[in-house]
C-alpha positions as CSV (number, residue, x, y, z in Angstrom):
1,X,0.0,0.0,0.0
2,X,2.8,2.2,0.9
3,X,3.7,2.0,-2.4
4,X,0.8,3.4,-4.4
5,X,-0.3,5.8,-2.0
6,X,3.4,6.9,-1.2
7,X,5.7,6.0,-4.1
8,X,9.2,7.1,-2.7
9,X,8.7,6.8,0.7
10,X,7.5,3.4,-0.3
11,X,10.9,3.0,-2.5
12,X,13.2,3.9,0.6
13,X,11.8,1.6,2.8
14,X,12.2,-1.5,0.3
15,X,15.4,-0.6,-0.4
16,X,15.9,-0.7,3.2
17,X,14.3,-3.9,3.5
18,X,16.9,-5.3,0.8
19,X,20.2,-3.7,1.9
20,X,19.5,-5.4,5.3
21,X,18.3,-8.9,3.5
22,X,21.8,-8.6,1.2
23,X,23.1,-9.1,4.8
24,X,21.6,-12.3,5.6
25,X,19.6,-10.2,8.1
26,X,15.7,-11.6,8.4
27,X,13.1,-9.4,8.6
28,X,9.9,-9.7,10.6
29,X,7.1,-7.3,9.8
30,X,3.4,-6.8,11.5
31,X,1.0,-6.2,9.4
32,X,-2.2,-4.7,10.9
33,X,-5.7,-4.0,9.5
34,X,-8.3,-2.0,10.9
35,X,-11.1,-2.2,8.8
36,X,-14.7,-0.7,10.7
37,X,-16.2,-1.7,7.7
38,X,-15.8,-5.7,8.3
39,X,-15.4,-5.8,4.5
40,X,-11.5,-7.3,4.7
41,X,-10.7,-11.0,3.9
42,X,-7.0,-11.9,4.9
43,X,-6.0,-15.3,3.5
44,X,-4.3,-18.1,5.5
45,X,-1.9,-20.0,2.7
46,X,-1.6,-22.8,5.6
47,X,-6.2,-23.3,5.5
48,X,-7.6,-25.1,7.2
49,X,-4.8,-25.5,10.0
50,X,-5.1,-22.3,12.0
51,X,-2.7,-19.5,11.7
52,X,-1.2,-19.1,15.1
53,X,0.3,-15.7,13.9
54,X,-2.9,-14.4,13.3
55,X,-4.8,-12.4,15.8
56,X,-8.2,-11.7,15.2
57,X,-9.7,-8.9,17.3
58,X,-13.0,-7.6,17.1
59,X,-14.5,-4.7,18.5
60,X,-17.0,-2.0,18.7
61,X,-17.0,0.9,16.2
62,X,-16.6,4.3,17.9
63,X,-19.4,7.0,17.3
64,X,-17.0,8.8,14.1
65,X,-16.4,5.7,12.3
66,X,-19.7,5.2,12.5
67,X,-20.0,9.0,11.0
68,X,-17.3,8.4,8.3
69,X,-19.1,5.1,7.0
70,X,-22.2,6.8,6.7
71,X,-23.9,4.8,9.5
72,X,-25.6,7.4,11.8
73,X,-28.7,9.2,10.8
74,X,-28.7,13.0,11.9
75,X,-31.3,14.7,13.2
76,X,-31.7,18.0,12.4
C-alpha cells in the first residue's frame, strides 16, 4: 500500500528492506488492518490448520467511524 499511496517513501523503505536482507539479516514485519467496515478478507496460505500468527480482534466501532461510514442518521 505504501507504495501506491506513497511512491518514494514506499521505494526507501524496500530498499531498506533489501540492503538489510543482502546481509543475511531476516526481517519480521506486523501487518495490521483496521477495517470498521468488516469488508476485509485476509487469507491463510496454511487453510484449514489455523494461523497461530494471526490475531483476530474484534471490537466495537466508535461514534465517528460510525459517522465516516455513513452509518448514523442525523437529526436535524
Amino acid at each position: 500500500m505504501r507504495l501506491m499511496v506513497k511512491t518514494v517513501l514506499g521505494n526507501k523503505c524496500h530498499n531498506i528492506v533489501l540492503h538489510f536482507v543482502s546481509f543475511g539479516f531476516v526481517c519480521w514485519m506486523w501487518q495490521i488492518l483496521d477495517d470498521p467496515t468488516g469488508n476485509s478478507f485476509v487469507e491463510n496460505p496454511s487453510a484449514p490448520v489455523k494461523d497461530a500468527a494471526l490475531e483476530v480482534l474484534h471490537y466495537v466501532r466508535t461514534r465517528q467511524q460510525d459517522v465516516d461510514l455513513g452509518c448514523v442518521v442525523c437529526v436535524l
